[in-house]
N, CA, C and O atoms as a GROMACS GRO file, in nm:
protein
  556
    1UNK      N    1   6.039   3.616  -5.958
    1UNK     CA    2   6.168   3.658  -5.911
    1UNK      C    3   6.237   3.541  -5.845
    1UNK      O    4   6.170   3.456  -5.785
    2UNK      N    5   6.368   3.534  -5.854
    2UNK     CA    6   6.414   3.461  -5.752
    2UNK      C    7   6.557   3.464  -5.708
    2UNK      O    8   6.632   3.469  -5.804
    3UNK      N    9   6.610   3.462  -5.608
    3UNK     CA   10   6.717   3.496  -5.523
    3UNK      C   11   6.820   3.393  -5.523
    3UNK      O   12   6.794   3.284  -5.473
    4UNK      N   13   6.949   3.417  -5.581
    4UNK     CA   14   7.070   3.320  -5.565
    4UNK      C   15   7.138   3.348  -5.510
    4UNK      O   16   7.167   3.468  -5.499
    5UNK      N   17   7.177   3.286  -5.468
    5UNK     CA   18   7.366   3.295  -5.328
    5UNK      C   19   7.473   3.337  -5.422
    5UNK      O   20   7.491   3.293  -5.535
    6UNK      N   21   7.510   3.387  -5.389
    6UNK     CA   22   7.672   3.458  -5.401
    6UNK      C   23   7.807   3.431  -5.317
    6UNK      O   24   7.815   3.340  -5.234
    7UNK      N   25   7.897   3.505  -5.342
    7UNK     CA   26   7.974   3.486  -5.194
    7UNK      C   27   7.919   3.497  -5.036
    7UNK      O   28   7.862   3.602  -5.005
    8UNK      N   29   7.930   3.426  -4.968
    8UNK     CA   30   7.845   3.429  -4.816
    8UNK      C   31   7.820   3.531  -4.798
    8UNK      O   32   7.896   3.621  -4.832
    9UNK      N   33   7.705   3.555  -4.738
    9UNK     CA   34   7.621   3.672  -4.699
    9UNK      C   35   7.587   3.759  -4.782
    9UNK      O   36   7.551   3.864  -4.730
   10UNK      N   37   7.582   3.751  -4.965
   10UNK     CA   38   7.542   3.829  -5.066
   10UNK      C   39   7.443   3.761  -5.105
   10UNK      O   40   7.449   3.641  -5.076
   11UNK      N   41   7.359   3.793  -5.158
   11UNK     CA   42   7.250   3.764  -5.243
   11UNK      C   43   7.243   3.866  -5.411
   11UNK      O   44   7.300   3.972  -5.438
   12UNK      N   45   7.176   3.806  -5.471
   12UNK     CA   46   7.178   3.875  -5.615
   12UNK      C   47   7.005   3.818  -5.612
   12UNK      O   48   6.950   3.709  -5.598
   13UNK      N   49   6.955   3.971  -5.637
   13UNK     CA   50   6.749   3.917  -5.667
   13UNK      C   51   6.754   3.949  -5.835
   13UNK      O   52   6.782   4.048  -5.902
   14UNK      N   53   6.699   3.770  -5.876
   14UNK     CA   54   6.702   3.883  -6.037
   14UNK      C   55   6.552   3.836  -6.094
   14UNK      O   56   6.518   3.718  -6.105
   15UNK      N   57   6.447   3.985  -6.136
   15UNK     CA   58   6.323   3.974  -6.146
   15UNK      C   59   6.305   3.888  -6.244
   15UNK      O   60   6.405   3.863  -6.312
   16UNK      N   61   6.186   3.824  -6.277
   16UNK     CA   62   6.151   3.734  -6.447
   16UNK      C   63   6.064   3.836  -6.470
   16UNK      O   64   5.966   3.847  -6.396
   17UNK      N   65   6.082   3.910  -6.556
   17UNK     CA   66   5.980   4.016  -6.623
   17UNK      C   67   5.946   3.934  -6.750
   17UNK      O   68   6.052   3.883  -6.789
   18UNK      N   69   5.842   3.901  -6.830
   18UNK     CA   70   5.757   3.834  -6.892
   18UNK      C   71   5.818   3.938  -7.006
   18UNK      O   72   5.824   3.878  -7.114
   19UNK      N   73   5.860   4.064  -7.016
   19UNK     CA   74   5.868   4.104  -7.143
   19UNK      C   75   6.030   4.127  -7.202
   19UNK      O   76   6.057   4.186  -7.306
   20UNK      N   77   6.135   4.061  -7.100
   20UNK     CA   78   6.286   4.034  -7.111
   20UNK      C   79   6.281   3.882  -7.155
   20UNK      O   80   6.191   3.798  -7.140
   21UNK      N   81   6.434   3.869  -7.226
   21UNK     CA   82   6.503   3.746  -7.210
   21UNK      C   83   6.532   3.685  -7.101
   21UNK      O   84   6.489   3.587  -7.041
   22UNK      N   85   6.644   3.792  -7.081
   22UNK     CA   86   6.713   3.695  -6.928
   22UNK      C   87   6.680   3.740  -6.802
   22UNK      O   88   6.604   3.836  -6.803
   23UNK      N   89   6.708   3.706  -6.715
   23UNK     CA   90   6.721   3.756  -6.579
   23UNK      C   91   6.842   3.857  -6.536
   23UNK      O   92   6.949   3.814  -6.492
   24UNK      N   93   6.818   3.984  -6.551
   24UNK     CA   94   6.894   4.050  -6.469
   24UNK      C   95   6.931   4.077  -6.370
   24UNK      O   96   6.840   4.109  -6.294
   25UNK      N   97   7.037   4.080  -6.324
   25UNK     CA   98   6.997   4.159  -6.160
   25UNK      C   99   6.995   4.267  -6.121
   25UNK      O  100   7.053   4.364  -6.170
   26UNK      N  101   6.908   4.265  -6.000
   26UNK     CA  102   6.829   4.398  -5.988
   26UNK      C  103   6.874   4.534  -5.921
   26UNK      O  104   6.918   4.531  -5.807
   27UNK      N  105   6.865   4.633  -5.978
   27UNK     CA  106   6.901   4.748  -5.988
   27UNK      C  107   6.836   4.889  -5.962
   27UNK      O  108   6.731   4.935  -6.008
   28UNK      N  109   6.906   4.933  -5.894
   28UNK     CA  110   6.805   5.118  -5.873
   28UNK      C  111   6.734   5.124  -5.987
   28UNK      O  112   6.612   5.129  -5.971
   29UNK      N  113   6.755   5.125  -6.046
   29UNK     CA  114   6.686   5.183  -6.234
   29UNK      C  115   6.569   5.086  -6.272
   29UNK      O  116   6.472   5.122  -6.340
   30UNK      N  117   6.589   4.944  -6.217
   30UNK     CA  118   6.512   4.809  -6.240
   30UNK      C  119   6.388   4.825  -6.128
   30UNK      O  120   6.266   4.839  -6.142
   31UNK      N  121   6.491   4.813  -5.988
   31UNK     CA  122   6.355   4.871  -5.936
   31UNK      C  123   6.263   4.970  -5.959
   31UNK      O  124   6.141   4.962  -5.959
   32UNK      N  125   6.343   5.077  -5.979
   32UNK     CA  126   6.237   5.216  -5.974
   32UNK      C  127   6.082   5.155  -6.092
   32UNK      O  128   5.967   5.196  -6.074
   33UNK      N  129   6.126   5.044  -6.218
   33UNK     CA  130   6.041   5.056  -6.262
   33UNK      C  131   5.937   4.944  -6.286
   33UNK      O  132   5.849   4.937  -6.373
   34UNK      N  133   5.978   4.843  -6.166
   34UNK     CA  134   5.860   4.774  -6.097
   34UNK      C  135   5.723   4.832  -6.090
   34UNK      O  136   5.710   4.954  -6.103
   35UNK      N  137   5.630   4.762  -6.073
   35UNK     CA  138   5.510   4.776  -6.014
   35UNK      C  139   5.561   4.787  -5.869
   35UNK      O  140   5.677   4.758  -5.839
   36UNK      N  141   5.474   4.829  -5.784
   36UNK     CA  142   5.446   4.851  -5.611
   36UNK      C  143   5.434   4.690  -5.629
   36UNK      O  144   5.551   4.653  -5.639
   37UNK      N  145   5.386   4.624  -5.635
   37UNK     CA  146   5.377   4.458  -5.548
   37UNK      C  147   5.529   4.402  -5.616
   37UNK      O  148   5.568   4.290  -5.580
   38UNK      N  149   5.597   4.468  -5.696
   38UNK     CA  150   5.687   4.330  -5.746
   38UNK      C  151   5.799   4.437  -5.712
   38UNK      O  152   5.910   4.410  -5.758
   39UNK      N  153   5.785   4.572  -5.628
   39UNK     CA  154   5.939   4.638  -5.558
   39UNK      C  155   5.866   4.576  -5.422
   39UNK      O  156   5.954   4.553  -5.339
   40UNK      N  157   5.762   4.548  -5.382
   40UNK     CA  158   5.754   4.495  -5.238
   40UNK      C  159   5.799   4.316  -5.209
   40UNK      O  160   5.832   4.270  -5.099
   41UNK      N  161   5.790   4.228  -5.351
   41UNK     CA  162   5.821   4.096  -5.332
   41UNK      C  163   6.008   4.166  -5.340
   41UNK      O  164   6.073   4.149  -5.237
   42UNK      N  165   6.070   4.227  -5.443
   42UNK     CA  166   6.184   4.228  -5.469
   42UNK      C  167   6.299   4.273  -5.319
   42UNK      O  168   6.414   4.244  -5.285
   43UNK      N  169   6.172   4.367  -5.258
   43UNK     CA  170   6.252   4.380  -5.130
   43UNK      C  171   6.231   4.238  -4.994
   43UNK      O  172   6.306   4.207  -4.902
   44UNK      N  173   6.127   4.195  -5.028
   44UNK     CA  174   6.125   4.097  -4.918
   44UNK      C  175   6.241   3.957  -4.922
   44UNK      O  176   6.299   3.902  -4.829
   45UNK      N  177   6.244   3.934  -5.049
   45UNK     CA  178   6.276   3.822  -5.086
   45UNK      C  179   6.457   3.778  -5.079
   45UNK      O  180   6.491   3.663  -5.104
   46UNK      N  181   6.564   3.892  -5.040
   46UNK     CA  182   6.664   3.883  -4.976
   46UNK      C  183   6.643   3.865  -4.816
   46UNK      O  184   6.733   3.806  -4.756
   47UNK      N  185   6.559   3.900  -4.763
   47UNK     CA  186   6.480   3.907  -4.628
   47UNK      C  187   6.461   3.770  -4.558
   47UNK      O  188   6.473   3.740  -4.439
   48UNK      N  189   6.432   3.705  -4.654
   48UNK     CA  190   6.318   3.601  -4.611
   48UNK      C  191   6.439   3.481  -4.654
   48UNK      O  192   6.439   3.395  -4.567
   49UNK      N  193   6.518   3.458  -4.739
   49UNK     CA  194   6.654   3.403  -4.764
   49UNK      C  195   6.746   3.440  -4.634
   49UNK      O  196   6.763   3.356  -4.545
   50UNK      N  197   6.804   3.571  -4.628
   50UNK     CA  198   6.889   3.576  -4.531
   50UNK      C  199   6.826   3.485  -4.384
   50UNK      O  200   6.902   3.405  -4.329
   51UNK      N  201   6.688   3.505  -4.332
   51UNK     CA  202   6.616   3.453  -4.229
   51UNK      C  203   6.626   3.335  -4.228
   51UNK      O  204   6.682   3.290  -4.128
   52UNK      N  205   6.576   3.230  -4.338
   52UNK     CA  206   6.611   3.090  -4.350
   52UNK      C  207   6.737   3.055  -4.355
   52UNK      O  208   6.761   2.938  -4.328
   53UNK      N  209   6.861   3.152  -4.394
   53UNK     CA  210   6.989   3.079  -4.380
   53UNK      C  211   7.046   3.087  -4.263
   53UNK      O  212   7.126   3.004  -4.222
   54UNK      N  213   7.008   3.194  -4.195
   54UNK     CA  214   7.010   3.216  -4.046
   54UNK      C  215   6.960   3.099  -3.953
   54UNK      O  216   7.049   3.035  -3.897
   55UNK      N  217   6.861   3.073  -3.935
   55UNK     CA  218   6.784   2.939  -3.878
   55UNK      C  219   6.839   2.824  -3.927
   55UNK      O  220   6.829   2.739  -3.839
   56UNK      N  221   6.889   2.782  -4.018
   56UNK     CA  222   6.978   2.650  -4.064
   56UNK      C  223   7.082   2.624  -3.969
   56UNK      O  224   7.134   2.512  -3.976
   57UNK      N  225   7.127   2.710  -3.872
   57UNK     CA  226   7.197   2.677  -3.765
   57UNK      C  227   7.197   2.580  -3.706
   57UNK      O  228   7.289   2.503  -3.679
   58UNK      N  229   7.040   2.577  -3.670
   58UNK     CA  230   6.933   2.511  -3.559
   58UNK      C  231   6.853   2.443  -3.625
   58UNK      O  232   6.742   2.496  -3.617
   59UNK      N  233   6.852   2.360  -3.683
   59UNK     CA  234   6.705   2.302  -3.751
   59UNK      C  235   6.606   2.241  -3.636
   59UNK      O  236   6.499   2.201  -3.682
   60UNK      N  237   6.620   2.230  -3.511
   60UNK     CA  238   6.477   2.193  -3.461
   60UNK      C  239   6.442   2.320  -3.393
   60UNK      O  240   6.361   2.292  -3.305
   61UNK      N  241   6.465   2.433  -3.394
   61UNK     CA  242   6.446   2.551  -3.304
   61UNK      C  243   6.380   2.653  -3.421
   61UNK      O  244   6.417   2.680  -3.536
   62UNK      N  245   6.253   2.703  -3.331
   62UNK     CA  246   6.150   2.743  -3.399
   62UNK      C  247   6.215   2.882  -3.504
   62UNK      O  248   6.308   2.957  -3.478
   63UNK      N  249   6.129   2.880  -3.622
   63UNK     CA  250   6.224   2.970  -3.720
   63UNK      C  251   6.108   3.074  -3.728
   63UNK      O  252   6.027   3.052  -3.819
   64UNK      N  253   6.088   3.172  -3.656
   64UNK     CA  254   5.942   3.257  -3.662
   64UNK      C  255   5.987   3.364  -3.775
   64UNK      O  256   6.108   3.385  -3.788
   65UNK      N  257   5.912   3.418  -3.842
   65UNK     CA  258   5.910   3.569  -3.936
   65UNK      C  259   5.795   3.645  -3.890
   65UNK      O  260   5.699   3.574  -3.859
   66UNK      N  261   5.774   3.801  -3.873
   66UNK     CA  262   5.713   3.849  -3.790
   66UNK      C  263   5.670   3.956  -3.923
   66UNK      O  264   5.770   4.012  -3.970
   67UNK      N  265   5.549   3.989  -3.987
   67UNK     CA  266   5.551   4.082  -4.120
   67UNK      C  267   5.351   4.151  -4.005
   67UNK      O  268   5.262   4.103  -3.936
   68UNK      N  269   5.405   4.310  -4.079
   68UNK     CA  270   5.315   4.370  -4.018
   68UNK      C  271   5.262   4.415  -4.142
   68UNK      O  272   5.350   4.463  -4.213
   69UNK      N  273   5.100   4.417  -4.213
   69UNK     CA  274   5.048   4.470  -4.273
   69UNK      C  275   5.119   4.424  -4.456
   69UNK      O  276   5.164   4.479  -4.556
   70UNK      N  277   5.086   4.285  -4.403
   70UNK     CA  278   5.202   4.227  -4.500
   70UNK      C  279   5.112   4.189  -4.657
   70UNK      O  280   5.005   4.136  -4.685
   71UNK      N  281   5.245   4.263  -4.743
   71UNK     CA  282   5.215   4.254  -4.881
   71UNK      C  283   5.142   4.326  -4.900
   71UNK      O  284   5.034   4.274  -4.930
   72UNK      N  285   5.142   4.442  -4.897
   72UNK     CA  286   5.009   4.549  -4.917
   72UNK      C  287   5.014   4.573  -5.058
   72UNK      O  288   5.134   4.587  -5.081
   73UNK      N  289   4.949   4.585  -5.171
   73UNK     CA  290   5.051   4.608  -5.274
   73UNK      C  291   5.020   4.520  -5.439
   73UNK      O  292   4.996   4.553  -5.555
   74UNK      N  293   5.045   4.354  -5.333
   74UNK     CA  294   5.109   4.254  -5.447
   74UNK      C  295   4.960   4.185  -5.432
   74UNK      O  296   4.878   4.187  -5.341
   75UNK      N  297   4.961   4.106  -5.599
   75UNK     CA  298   4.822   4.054  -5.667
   75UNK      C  299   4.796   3.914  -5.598
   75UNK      O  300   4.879   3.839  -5.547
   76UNK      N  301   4.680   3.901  -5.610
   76UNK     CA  302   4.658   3.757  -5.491
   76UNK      C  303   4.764   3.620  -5.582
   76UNK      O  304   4.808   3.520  -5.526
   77UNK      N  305   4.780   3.651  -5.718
   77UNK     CA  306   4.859   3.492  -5.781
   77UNK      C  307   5.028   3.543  -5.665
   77UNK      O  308   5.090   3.468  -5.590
   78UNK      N  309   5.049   3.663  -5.690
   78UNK     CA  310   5.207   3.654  -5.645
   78UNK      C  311   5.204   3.633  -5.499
   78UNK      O  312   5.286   3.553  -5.454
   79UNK      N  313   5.101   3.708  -5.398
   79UNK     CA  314   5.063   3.669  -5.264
   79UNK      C  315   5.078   3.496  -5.251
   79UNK      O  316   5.142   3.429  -5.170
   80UNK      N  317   4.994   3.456  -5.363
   80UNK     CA  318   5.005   3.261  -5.332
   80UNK      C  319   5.118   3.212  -5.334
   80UNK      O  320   5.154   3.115  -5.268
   81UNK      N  321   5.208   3.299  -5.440
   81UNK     CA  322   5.372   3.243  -5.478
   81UNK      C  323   5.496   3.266  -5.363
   81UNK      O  324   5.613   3.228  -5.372
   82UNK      N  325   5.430   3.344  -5.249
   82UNK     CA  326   5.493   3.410  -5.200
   82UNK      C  327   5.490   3.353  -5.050
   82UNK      O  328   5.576   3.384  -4.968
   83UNK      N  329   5.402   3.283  -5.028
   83UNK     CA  330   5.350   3.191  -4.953
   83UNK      C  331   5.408   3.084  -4.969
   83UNK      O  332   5.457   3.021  -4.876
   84UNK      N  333   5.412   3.046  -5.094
   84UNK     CA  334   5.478   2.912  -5.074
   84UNK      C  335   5.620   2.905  -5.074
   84UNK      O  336   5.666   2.802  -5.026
   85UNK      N  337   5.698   2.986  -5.115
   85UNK     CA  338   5.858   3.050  -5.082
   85UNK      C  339   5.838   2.995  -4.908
   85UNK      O  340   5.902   2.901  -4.862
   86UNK      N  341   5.736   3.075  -4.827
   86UNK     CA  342   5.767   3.089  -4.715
   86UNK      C  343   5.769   2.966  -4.649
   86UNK      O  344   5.822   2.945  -4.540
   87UNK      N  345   5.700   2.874  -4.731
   87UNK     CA  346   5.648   2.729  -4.671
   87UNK      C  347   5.775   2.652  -4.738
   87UNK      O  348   5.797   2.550  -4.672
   88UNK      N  349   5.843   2.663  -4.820
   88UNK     CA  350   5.935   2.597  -4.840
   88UNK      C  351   6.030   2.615  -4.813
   88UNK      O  352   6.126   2.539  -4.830
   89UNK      N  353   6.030   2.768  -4.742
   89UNK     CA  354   6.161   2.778  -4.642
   89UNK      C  355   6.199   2.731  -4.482
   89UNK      O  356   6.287   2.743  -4.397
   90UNK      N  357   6.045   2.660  -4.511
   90UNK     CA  358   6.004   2.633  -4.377
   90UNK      C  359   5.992   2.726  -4.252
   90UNK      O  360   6.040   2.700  -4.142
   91UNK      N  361   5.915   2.844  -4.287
   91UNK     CA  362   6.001   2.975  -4.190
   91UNK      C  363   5.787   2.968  -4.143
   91UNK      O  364   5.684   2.953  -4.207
   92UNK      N  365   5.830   2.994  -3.976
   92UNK     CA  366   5.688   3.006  -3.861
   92UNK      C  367   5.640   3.166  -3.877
   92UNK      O  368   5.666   3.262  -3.804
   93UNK      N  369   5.564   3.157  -3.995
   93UNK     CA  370   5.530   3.364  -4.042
   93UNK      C  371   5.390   3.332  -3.906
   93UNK      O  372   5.315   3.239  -3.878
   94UNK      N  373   5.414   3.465  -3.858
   94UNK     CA  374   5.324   3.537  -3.780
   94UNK      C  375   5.305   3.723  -3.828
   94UNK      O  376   5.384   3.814  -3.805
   95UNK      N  377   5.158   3.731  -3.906
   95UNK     CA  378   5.152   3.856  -3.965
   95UNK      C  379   5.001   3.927  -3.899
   95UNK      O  380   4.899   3.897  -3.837
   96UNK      N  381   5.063   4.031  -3.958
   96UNK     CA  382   4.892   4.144  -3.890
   96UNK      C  383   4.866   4.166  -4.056
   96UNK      O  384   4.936   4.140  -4.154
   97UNK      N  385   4.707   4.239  -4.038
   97UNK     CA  386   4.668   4.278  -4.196
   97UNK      C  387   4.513   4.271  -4.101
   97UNK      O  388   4.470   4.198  -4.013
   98UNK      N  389   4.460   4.396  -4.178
   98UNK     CA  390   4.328   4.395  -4.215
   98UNK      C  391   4.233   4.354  -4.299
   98UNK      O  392   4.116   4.383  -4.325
   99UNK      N  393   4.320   4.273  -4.338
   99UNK     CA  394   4.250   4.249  -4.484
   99UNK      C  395   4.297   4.098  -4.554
   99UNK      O  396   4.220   4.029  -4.622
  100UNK      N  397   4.424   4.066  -4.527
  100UNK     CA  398   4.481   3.917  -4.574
  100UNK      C  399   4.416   3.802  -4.495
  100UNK      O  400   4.405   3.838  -4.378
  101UNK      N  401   4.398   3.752  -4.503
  101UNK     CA  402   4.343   3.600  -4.454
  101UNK      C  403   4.438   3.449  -4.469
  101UNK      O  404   4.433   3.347  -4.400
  102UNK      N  405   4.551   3.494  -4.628
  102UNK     CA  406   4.651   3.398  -4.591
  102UNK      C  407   4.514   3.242  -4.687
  102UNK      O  408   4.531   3.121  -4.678
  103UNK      N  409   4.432   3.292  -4.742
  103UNK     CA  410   4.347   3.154  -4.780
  103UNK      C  411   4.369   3.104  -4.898
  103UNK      O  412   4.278   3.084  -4.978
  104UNK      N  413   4.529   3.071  -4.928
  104UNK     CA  414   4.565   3.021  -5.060
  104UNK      C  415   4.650   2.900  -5.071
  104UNK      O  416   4.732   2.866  -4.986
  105UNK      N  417   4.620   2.824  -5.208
  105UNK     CA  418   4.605   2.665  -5.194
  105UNK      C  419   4.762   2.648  -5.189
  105UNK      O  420   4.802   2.534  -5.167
  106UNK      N  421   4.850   2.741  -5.206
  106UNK     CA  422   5.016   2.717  -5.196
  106UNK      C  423   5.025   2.695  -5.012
  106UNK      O  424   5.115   2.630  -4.957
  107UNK      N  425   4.975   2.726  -4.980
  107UNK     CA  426   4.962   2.773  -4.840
  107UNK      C  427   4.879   2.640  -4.719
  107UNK      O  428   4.765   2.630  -4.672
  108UNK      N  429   4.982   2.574  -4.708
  108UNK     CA  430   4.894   2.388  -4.656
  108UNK      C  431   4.806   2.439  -4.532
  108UNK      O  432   4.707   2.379  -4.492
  109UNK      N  433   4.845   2.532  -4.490
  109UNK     CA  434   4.791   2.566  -4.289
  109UNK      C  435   4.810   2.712  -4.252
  109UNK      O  436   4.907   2.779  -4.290
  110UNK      N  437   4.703   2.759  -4.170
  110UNK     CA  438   4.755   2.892  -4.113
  110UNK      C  439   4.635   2.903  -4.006
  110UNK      O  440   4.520   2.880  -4.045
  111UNK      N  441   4.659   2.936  -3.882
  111UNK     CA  442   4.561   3.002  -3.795
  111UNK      C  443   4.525   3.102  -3.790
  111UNK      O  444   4.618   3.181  -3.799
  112UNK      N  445   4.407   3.159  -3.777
  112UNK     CA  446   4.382   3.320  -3.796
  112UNK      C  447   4.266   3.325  -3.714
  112UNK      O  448   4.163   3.260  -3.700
  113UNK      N  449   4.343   3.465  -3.646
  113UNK     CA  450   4.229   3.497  -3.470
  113UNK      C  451   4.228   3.664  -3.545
  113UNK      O  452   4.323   3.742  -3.555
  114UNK      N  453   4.083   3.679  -3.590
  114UNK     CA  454   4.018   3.824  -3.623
  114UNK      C  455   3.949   3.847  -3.460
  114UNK      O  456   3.883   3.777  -3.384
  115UNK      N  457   4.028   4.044  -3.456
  115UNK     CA  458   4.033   4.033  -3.286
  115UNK      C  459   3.896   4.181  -3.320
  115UNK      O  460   3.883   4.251  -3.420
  116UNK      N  461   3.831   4.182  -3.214
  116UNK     CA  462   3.722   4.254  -3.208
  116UNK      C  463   3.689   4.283  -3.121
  116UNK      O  464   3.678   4.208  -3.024
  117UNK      N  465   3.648   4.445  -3.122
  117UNK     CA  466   3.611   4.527  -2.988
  117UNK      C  467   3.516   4.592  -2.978
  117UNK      O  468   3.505   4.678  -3.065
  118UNK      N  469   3.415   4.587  -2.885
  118UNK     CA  470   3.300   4.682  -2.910
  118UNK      C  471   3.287   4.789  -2.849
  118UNK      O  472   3.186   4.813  -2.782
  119UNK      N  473   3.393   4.876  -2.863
  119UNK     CA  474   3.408   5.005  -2.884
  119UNK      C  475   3.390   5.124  -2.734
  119UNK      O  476   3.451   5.228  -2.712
  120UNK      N  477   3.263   5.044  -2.640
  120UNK     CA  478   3.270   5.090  -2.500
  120UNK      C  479   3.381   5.043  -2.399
  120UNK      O  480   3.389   5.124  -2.307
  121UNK      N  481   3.448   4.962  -2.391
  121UNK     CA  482   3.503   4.984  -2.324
  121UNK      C  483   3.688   4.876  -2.365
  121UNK      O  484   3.700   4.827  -2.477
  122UNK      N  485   3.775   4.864  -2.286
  122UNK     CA  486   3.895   4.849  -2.380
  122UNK      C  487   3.944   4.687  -2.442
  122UNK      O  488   4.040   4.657  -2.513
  123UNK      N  489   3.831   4.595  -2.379
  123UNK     CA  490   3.822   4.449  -2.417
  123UNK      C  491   3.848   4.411  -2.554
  123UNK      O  492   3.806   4.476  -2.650
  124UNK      N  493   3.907   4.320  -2.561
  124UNK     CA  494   3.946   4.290  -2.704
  124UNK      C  495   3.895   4.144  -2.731
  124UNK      O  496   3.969   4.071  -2.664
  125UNK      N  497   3.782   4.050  -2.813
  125UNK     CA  498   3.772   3.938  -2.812
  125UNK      C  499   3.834   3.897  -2.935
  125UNK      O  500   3.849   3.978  -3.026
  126UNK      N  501   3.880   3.754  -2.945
  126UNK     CA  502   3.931   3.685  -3.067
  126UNK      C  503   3.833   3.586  -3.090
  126UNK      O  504   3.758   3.530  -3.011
  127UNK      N  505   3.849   3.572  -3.237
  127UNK     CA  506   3.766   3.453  -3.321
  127UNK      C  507   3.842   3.401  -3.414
  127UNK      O  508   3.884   3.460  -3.513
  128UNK      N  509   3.871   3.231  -3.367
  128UNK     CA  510   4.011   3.156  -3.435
  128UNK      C  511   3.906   3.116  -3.484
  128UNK      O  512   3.793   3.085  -3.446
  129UNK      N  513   4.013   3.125  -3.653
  129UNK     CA  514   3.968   3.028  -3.767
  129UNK      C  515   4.091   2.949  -3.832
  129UNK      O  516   4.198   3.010  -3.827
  130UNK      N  517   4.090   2.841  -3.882
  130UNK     CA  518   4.189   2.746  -3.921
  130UNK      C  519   4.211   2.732  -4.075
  130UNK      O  520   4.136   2.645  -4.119
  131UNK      N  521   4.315   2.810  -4.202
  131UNK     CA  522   4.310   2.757  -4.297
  131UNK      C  523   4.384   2.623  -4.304
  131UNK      O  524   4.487   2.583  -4.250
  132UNK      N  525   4.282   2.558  -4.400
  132UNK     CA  526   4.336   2.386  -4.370
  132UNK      C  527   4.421   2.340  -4.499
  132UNK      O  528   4.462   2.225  -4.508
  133UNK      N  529   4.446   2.438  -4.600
  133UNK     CA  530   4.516   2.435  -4.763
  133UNK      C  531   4.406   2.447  -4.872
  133UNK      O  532   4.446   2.498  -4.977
  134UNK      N  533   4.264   2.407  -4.868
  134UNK     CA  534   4.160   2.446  -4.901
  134UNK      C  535   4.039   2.511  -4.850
  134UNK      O  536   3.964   2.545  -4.942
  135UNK      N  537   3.996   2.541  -4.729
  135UNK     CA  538   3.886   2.541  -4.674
  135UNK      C  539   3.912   2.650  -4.534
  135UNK      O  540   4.015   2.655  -4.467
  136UNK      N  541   3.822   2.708  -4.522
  136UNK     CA  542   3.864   2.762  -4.378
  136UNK      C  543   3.728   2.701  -4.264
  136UNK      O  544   3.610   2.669  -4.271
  137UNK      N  545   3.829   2.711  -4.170
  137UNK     CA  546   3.724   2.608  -4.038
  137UNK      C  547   3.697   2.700  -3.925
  137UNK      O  548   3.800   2.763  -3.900
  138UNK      N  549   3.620   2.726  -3.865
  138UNK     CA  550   3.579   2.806  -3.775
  138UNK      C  551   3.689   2.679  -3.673
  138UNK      O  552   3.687   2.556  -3.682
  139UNK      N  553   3.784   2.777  -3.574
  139UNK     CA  554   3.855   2.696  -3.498
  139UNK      C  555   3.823   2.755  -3.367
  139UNK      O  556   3.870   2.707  -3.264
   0.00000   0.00000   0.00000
């Protein structure tokens, strides 16, 4: 998929479906007949544009994105593709997930603190680990 500018403050998302010619743009009818991971990239991806054109204001002032339980849905190749959108938007993602780790080679860096509780009483400990673009490091 990918997202072009329009008149200021419009966007047009138009999917690459592997079994079309062109790129359309996307539509109630188009969406409805997405897969779940490619109506969850199709909705993020005006999101994550509007956010980076927003922060271009400021280029030294931190550009954070905040995603809860993020990408539930979408296949680990589009998760990697989706990652690197974010890295080339230069945008500071801070996400929750039970389950993502964020350990893909589009993806140069990410810190990750898996938080853990043992259940008696309301303490919460963290355990930082460092993806380094290949490898993860106990941090």
């Amino acid at each position: 998929m990918r997202c072009s500018t329009r008149p200021p403050g419009t966007f047009t998302v138009r999917p690459d479906r592997a079994d079309e010619i062109d790129w359309r743009p996307l539509t109630k009818k188009l969406h409805g007949a997405l897969s779940g991971g490619e109506k969850a990239i199709a909705l993020h991806l005006p999101l994550f544009a509007a956010v980076a054109a927003h922060y271009e204001d400021v280029p030294l002032a931190p550009r954070p994105i905040l995603l809860d339980q993020v990408f539930v849905g979408v296949d680990t190749v589009n998760r990697g593709q989706v990652f690197a959108l974010l890295t080339a938007l230069d945008l500071d993602l801070m996400l929750t997930s039970d389950h993502e780790w964020a350990t893909y080679s589009e993806l140069p860096g990410i810190a990750v603190h898996q938080l853990f509780t043992d259940g008696d009483d309301e303490a919460v400990t963290s355990a930082p680990f460092v993806w380094n673009g290949t490898g993860m490091e106990e941090g």
